[in-house]
C-alpha positions as CSV (number, residue, x, y, z in Angstrom):
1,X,0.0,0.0,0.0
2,X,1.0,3.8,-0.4
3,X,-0.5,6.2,1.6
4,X,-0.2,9.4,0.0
5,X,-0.8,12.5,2.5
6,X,-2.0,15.8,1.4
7,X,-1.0,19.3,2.5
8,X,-1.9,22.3,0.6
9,X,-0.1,25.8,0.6
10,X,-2.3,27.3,2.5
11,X,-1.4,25.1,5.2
12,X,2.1,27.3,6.4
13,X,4.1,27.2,3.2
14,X,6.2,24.4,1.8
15,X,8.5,23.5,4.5
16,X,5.1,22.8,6.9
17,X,3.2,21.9,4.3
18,X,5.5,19.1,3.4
19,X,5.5,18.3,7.2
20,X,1.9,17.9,7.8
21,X,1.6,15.8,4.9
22,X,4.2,13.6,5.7
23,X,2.3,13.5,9.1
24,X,-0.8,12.7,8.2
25,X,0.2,9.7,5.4
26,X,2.6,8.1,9.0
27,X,-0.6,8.6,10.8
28,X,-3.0,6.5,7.9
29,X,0.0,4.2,7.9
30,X,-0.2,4.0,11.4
31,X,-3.5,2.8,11.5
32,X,-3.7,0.3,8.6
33,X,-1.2,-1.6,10.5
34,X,-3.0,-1.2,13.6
35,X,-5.6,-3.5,11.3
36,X,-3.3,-6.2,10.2
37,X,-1.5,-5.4,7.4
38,X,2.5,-5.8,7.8
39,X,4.0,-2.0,8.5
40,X,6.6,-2.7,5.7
41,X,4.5,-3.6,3.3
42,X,3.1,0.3,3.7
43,X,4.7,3.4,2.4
44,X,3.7,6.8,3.5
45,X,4.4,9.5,1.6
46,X,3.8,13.6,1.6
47,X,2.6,15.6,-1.5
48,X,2.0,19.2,-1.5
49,X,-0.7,20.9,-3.2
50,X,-0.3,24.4,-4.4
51,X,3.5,24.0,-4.7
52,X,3.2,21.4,-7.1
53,X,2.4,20.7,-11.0
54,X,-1.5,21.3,-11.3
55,X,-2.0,22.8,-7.9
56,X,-4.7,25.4,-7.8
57,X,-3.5,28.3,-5.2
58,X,-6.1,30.1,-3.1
59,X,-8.6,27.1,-3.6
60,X,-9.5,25.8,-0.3
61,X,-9.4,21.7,0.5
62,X,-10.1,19.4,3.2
63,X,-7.0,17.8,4.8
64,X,-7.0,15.0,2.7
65,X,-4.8,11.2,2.7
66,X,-5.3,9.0,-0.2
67,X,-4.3,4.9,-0.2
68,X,-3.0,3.2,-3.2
69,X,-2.7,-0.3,-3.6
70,X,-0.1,-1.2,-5.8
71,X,0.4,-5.0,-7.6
72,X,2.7,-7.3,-6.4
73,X,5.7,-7.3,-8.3
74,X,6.8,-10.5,-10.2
């Protein structure tokens, strides 16, 4: 799984921004595990909206994590 954590630039710039998102996707992580699945077989990871290729600045969104389940390689 990849857990993808959201932070936009509203949220206190990039350097925060990249923080809380990175926060949030260890926290979603976190709790998968918590359900069963094997920690290393998650990823977390932090994307920035707004700082980013197709971010829309001064448009307001929820905090947001999305999970991405990737096929087994082989």
């Amino acid at each position: 799984l990849c857990v993808l954590g959201f932070a936009g630039a509203e949220e206190g710039g990039a350097e925060t921004g990249s923080r809380l998102a990175a926060r949030r996707a260890r926290f979603v992580a976190a709790e998968i595990a918590k359900q069963g699945v094997e920690r290393d077989r998650i990823r977390a990871e932090a994307r920035t909206r707004g700082f980013t290729q197709g971010g829309r600045p001064g448009v307001q969104r929820a905090p947001a994590v999305r999970v991405v389940l990737m096929p087994v390689a082989g």
